[in-house]
BABAFI-499944 format. One record per atom (N, C-alpha, C): residue number from 1; x, y, z. Coordinates in steps of 0.02 Angstrom, whole numbers, m for minus. Layout:
REM residues N
> nr; east; north; up
> NUM; X; Y; Z .
...
END
This chain:
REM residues 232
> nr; east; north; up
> 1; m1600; m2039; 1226 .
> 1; m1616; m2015; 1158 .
> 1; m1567; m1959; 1141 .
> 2; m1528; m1967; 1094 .
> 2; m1465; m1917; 1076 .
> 2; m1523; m1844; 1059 .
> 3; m1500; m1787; 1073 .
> 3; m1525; m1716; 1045 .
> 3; m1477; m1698; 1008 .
> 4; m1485; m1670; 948 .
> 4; m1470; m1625; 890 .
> 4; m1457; m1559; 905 .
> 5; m1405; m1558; 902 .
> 5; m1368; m1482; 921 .
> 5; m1417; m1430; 876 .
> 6; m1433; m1367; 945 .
> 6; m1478; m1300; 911 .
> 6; m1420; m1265; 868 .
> 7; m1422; m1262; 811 .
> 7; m1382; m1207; 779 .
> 7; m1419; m1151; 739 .
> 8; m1396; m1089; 770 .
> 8; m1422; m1040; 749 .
> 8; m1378; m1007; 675 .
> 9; m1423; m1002; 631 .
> 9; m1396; m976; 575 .
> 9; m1422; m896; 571 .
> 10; m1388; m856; 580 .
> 10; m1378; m765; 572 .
> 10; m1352; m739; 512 .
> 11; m1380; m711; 492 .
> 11; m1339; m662; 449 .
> 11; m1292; m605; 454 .
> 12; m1247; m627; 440 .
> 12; m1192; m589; 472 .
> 12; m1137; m525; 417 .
> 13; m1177; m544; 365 .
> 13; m1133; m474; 333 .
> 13; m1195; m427; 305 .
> 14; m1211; m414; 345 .
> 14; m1258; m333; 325 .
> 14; m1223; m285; 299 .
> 15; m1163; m278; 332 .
> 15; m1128; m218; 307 .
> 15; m1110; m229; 227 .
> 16; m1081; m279; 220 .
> 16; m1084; m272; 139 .
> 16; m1148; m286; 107 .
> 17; m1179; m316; 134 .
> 17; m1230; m318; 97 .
> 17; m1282; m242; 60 .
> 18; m1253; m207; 136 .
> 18; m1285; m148; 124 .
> 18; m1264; m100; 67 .
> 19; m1177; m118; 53 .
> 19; m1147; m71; 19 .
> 19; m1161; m97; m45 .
> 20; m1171; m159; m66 .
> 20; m1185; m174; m132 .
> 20; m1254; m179; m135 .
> 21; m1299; m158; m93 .
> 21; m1368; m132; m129 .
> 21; m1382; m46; m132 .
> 22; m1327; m35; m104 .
> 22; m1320; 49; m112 .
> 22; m1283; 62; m183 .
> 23; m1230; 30; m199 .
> 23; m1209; 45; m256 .
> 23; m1248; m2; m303 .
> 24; m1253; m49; m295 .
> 24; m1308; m86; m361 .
> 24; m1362; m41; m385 .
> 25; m1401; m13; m325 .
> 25; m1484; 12; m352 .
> 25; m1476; 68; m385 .
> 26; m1419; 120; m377 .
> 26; m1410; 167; m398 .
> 26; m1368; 155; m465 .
> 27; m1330; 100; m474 .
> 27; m1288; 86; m527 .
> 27; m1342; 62; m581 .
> 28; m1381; 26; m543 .
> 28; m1457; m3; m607 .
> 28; m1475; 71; m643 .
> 29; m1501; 113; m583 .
> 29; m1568; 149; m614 .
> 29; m1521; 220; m628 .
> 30; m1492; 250; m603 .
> 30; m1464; 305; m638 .
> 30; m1428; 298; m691 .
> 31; m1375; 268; m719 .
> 31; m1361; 274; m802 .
> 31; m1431; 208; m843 .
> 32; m1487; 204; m831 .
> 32; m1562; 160; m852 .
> 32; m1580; 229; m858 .
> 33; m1582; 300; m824 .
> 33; m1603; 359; m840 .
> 33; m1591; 402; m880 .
> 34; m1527; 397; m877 .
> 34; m1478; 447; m915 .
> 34; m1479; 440; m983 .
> 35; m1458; 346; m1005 .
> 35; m1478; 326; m1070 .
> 35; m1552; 323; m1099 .
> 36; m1596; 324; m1056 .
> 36; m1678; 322; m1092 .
> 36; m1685; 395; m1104 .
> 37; m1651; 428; m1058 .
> 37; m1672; 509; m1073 .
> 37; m1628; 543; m1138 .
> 38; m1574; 512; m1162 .
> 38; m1526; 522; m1211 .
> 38; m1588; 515; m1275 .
> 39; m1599; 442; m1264 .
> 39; m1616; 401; m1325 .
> 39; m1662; 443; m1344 .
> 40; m1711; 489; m1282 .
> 40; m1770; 528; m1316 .
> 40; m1757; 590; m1366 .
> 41; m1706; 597; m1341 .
> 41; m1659; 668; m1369 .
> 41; m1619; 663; m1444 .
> 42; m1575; 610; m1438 .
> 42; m1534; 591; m1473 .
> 42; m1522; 534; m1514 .
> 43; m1508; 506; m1591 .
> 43; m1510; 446; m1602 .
> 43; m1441; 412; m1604 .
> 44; m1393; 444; m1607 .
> 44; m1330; 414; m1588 .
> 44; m1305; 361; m1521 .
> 45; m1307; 312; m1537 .
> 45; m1303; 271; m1485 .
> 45; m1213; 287; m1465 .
> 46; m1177; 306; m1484 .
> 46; m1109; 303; m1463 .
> 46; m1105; 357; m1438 .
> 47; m1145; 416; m1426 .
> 47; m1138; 466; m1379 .
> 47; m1157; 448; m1331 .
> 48; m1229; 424; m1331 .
> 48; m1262; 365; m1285 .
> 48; m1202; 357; m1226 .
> 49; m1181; 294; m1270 .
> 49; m1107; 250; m1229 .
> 49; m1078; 304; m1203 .
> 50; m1051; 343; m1259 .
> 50; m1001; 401; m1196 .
> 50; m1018; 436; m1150 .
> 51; m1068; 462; m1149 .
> 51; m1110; 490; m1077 .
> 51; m1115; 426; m1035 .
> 52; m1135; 378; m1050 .
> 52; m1152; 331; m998 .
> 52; m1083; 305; m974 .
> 53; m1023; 291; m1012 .
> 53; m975; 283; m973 .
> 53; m959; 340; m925 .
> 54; m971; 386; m940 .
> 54; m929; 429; m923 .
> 54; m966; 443; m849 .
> 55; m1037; 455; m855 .
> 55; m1063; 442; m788 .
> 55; m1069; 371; m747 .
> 56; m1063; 332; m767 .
> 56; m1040; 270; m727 .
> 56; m963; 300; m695 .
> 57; m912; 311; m742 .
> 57; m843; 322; m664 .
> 57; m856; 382; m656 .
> 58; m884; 444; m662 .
> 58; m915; 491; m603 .
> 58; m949; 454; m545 .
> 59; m987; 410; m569 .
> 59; m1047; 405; m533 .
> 59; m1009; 340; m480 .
> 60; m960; 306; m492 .
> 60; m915; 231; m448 .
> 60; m885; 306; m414 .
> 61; m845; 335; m427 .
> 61; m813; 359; m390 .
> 61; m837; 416; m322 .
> 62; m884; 442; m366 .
> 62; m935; 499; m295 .
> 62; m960; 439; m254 .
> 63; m1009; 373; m254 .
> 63; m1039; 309; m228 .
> 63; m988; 306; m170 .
> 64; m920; 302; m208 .
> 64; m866; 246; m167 .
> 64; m838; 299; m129 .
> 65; m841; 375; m139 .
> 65; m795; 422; m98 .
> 65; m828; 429; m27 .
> 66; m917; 420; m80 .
> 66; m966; 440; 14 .
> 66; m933; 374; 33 .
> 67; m951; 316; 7 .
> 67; m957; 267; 70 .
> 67; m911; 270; 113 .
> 68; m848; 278; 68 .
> 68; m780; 283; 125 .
> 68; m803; 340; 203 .
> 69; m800; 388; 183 .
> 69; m799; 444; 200 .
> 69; m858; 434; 261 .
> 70; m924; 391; 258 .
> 70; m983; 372; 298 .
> 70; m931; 314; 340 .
> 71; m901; 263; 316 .
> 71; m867; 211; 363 .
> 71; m790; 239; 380 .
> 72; m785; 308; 386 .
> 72; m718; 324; 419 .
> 72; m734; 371; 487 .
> 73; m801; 386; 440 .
> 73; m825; 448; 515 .
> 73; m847; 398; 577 .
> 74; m896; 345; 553 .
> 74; m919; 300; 612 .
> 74; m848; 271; 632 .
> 75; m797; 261; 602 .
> 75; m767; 224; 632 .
> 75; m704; 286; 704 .
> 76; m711; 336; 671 .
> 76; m677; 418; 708 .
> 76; m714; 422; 765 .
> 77; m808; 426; 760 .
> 77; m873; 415; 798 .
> 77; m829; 370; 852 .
> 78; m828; 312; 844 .
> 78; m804; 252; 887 .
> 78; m734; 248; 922 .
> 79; m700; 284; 901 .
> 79; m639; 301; 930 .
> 79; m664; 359; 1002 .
> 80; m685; 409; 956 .
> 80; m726; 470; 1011 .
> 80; m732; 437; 1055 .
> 81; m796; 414; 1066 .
> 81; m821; 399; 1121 .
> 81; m782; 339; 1175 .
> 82; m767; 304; 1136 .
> 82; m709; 275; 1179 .
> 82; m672; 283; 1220 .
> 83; m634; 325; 1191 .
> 83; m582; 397; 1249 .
> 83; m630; 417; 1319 .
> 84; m689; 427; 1263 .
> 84; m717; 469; 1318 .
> 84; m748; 447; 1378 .
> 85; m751; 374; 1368 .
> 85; m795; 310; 1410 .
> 85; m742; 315; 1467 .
> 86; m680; 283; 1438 .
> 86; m625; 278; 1468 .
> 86; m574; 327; 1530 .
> 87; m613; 390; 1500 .
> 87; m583; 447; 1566 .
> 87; m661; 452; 1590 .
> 88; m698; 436; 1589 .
> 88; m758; 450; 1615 .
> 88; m758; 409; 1676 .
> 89; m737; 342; 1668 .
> 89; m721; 265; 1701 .
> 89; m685; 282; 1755 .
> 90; m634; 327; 1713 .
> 90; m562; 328; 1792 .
> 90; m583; 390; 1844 .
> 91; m619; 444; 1792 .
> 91; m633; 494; 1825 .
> 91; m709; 519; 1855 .
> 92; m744; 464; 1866 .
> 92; m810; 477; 1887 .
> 92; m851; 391; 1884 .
> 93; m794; 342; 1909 .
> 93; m834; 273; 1940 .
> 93; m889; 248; 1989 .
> 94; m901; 318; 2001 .
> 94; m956; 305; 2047 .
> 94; m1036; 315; 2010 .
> 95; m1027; 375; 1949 .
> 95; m1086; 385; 1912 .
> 95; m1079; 318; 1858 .
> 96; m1022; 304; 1842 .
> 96; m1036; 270; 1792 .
> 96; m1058; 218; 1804 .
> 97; m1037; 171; 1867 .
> 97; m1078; 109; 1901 .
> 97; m1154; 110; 1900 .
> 98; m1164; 191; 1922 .
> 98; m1224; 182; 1920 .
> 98; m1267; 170; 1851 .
> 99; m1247; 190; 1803 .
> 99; m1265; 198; 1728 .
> 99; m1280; 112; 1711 .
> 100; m1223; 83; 1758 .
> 100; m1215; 14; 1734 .
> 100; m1278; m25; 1756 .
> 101; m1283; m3; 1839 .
> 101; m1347; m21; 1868 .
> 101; m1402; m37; 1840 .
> 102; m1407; 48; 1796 .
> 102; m1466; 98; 1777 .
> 102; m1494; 23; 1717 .
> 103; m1440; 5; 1666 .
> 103; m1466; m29; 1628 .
> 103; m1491; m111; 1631 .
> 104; m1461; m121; 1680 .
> 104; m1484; m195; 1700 .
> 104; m1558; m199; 1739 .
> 105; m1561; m128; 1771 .
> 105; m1642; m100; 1797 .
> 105; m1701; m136; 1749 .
> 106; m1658; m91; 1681 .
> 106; m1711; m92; 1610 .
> 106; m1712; m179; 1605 .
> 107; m1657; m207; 1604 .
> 107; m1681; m286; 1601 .
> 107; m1725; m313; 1660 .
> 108; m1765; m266; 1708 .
> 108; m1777; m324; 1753 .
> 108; m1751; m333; 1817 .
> 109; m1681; m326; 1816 .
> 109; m1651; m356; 1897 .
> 109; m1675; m314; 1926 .
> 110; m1636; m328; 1986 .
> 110; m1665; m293; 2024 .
> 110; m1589; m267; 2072 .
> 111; m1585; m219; 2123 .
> 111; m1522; m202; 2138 .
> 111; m1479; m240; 2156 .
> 112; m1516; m284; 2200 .
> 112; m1478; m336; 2231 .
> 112; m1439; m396; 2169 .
> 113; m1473; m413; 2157 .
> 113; m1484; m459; 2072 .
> 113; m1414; m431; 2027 .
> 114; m1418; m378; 2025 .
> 114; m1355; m327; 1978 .
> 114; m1316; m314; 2004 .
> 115; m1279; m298; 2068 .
> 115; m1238; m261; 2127 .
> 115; m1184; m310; 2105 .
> 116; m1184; m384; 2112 .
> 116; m1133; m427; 2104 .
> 116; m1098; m430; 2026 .
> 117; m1149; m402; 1972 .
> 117; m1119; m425; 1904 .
> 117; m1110; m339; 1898 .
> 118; m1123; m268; 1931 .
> 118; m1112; m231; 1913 .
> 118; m995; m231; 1929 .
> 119; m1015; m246; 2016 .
> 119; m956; m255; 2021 .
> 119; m900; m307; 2000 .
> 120; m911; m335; 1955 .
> 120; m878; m382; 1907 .
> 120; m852; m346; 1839 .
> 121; m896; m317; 1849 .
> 121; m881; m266; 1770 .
> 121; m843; m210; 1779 .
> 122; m838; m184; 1846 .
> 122; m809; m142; 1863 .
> 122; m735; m159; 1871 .
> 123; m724; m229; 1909 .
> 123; m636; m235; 1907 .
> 123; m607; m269; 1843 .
> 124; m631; m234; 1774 .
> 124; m612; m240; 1721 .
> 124; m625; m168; 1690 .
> 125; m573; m124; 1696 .
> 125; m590; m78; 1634 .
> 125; m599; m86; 1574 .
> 126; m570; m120; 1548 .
> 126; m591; m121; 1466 .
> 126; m637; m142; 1456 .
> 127; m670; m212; 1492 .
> 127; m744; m237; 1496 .
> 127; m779; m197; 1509 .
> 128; m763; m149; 1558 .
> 128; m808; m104; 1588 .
> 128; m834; m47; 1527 .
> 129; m802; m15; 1489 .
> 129; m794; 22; 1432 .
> 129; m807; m8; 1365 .
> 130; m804; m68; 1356 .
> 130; m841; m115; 1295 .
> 130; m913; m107; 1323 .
> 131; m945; m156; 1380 .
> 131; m1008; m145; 1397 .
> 131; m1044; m71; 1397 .
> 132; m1022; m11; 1423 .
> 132; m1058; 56; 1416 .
> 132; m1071; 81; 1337 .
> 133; m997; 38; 1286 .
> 133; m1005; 55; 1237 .
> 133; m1064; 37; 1184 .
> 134; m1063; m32; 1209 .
> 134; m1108; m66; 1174 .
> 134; m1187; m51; 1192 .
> 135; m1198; m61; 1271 .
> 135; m1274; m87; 1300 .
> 135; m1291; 29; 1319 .
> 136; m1237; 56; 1332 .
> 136; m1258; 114; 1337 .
> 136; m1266; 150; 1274 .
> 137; m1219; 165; 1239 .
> 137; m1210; 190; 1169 .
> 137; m1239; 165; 1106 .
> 138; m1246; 96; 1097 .
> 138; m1258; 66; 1057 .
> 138; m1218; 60; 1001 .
> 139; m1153; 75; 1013 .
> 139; m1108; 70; 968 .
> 139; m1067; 4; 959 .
> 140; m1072; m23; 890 .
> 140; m996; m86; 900 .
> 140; m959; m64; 874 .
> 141; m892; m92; 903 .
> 141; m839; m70; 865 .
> 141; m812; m97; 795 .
> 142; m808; m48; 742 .
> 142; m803; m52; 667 .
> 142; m742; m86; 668 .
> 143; m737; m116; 610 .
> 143; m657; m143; 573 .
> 143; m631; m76; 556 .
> 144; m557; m77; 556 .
> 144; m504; m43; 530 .
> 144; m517; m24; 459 .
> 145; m518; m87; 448 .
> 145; m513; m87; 336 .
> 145; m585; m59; 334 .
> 146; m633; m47; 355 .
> 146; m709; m55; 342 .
> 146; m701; m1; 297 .
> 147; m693; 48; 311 .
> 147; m694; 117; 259 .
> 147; m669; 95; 174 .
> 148; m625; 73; 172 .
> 148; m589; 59; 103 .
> 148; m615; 11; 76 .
> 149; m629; m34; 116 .
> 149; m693; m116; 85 .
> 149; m768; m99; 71 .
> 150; m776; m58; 99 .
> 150; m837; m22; 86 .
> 150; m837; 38; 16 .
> 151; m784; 70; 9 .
> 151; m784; 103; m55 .
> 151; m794; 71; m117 .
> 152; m739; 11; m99 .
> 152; m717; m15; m155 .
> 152; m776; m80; m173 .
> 153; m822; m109; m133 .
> 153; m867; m124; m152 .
> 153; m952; m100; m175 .
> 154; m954; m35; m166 .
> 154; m1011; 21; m175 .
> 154; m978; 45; m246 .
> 155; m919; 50; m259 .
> 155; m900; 71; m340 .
> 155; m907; 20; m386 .
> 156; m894; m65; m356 .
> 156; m894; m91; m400 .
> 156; m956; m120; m419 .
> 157; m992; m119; m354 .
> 157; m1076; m142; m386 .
> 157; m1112; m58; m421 .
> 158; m1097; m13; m434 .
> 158; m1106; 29; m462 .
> 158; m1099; 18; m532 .
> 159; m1048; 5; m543 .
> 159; m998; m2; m610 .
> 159; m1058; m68; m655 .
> 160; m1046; m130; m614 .
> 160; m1072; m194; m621 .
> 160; m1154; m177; m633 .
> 161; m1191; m128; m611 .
> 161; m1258; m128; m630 .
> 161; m1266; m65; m670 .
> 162; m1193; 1; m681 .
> 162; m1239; 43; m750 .
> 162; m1219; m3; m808 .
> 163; m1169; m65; m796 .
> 163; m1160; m82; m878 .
> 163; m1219; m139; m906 .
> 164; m1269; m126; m878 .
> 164; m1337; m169; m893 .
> 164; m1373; m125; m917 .
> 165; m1384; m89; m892 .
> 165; m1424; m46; m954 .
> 165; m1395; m12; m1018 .
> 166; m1331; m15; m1004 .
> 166; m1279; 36; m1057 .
> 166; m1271; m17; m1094 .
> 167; m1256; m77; m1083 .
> 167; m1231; m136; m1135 .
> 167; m1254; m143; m1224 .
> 168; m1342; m147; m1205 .
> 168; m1356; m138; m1282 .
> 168; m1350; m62; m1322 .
> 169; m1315; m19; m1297 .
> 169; m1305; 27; m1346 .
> 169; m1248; 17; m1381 .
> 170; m1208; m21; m1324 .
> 170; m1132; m47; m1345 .
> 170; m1150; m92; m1414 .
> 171; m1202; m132; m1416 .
> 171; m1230; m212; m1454 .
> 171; m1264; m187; m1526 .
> 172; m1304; m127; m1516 .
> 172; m1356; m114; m1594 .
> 172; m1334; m56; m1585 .
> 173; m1353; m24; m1652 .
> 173; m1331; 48; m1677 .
> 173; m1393; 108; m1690 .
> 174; m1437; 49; m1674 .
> 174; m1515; 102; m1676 .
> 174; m1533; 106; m1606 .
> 175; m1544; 177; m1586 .
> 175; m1535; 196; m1510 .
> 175; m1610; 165; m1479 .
> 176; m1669; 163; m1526 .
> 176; m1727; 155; m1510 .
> 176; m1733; 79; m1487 .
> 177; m1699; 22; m1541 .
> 177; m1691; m53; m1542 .
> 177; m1675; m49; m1472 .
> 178; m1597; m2; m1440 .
> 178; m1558; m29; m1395 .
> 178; m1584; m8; m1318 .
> 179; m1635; 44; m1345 .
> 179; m1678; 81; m1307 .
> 179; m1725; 6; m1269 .
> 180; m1748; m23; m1299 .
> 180; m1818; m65; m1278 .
> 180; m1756; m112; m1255 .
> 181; m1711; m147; m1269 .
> 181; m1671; m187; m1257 .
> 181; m1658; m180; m1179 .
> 182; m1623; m108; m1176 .
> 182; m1616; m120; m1121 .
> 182; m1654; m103; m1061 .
> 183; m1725; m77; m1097 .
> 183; m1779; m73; m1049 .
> 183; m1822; m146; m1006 .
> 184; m1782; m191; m1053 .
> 184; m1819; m254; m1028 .
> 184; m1758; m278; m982 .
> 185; m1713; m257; m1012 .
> 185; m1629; m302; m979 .
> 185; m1636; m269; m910 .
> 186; m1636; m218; m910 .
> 186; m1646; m178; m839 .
> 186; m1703; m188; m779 .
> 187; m1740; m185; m824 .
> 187; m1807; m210; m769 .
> 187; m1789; m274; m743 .
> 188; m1785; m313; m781 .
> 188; m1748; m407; m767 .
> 188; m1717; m384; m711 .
> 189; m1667; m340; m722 .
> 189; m1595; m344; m678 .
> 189; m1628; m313; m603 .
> 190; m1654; m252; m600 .
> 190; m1688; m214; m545 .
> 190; m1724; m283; m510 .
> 191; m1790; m313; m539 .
> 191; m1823; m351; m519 .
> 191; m1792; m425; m464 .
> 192; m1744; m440; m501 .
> 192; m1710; m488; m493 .
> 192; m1642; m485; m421 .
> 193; m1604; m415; m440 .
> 193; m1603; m376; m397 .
> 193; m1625; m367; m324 .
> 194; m1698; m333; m338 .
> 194; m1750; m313; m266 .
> 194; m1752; m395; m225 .
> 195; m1775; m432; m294 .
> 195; m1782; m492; m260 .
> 195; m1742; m530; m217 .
> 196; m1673; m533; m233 .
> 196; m1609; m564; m184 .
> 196; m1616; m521; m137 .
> 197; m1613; m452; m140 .
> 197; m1617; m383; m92 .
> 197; m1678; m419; m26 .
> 198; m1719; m424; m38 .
> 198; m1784; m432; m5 .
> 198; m1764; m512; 42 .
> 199; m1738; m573; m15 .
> 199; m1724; m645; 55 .
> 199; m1649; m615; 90 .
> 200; m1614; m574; 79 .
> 200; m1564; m540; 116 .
> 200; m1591; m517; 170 .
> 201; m1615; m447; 167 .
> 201; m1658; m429; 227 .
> 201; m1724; m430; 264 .
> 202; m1740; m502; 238 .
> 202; m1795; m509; 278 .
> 202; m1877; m511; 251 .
> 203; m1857; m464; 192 .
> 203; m1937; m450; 178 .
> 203; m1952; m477; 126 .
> 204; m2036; m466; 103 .
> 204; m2052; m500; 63 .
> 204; m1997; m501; m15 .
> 205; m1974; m551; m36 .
> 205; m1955; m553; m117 .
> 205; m1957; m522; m167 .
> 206; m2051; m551; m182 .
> 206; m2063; m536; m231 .
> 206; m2086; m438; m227 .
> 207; m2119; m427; m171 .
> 207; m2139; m364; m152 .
> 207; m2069; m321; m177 .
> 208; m2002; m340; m147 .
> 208; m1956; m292; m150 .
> 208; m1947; m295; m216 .
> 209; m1953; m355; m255 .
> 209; m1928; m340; m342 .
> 209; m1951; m316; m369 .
> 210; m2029; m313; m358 .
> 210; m2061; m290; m394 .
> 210; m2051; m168; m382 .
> 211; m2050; m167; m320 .
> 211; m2051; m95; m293 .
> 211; m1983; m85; m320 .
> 212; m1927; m112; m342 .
> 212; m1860; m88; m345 .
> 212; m1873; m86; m416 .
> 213; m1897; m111; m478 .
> 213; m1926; m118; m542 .
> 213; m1954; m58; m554 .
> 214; m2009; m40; m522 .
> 214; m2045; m11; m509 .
> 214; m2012; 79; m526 .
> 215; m1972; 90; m477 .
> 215; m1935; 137; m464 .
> 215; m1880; 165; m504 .
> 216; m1846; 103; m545 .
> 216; m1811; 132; m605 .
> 216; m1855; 147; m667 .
> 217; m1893; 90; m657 .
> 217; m1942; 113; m736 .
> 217; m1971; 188; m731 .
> 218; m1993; 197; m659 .
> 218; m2009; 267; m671 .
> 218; m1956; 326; m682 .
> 219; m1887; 300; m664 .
> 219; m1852; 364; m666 .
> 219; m1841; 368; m730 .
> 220; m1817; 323; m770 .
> 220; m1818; 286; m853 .
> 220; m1855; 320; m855 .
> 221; m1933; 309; m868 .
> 221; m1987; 366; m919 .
> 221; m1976; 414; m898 .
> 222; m1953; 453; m832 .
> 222; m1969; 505; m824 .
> 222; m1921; 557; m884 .
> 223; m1845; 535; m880 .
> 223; m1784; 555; m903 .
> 223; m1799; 565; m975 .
> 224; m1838; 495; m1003 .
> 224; m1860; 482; m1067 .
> 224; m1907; 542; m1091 .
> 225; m1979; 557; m1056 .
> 225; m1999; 587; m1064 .
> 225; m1990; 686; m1062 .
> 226; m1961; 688; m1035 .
> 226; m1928; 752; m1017 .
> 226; m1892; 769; m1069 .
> 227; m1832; 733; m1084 .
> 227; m1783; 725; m1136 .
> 227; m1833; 741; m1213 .
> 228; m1862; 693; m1223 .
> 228; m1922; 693; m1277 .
> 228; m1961; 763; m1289 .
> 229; m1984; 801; m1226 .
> 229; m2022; 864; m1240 .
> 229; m1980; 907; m1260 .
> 230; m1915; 926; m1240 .
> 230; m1874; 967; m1255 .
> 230; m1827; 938; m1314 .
> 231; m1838; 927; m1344 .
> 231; m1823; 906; m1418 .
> 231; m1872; 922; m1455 .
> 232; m1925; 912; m1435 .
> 232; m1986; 940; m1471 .
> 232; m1993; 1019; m1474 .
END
């Protein structure tokens, strides 16, 4: 009877995934704030627009400077320790074997069981220094480009989700019309949003669309409301 090859399907880009729900959620709901809190204040929709552009590339560019700046340090992080595995290896092989021991313990073996695959690992330095890195440290080693692919995609899902709420101010000239417009366009977008967010990582869907909805609408009224008393 022929068997059907097991293929495991993984998800394998978290990392971007992560950076475009870092710059998306914040690109949704902070200029969704800025403009509801305008609209309470102000009826000019083209000041509207210009504040909201204007904090959208503030707002791509601070997004995209952390991310870099978060995927250059882990990747500096990963260099560190490396070095440090590596003279640790040449200069103290007797503790570090044991370290190696120490963790195959945690799986289970037993000394005897480990002694043969410790010393396997040992007449490989670099293996030897990948494994401490990984199973001791818990570190993998980052891509090169990661820092710059990571900016440049946290600015652009930034960019890509304040011009959803900013759009209908661009569209009608009555701030209130463009107001509800894009209170519905936004929620859509958040909702819809959480929802891909949620079969990405795992969790419930509808739960995440709805809590990511959830969370701009409140910053929206809050901005709105605030804005509104102090005009009053």
């Amino acid at each position: 009877m022929p068997l059907t090859p097991h293929t495991e399907r993984h998800f394998t880009a978290s990392e971007t995934i992560r950076d475009i729900v870092i710059g998306m959620s914040d690109g949704l709901t902070v200029p969704f704030a800025l403009a509801a809190g305008l609209s309470g204040a102000i009826t000019s929709t083209s000041i509207i627009v210009t504040a909201g552009l204007a904090e959208i590339i503030a707002g791509s560019i601070a997004m995209g400077l952390g991310g870099y700046l978060a995927a250059r340090t882990d990747y500096e992080h990963y260099i560190s320790e490396r070095r440090r595995e590596f003279r640790e290896v040449h200069e103290m092989p007797g503790e570090e074997a044991q370290e190696v021991a120490e963790i195959f313990r945690e799986y289970g073996l037993s000394d005897e069981q480990a002694s043969p695959v410790v010393k396997a690992i040992q007449a490989n330095p670099t293996q030897w220094v990948d494994f401490m890195m990984r199973f001791e440290l818990g570190l993998e080693a980052p891509e090169p480009s990661r820092a710059s692919r990571s900016a440049l995609t946290i600015a652009a899902s930034y960019i890509a989700g304040g011009l959803v709420p900013l759009a209908p101010y661009m569209v009608f000239s009555s701030s209130i019309l463009a107001l509800r417009v894009s209170v519905i366009a936004t929620l859509i977008a958040l909702y819809s949003f959480g929802y891909v967010k949620g079969r990405f990582t795992g969790t419930k869907p509808i739960k995440s669309g709805y809590q990511t909805a959830l969370i701009g609408g409140l910053a929206a009224t809050a901005a709105f409301i605030l804005a509104h008393l102090f005009k009053s």
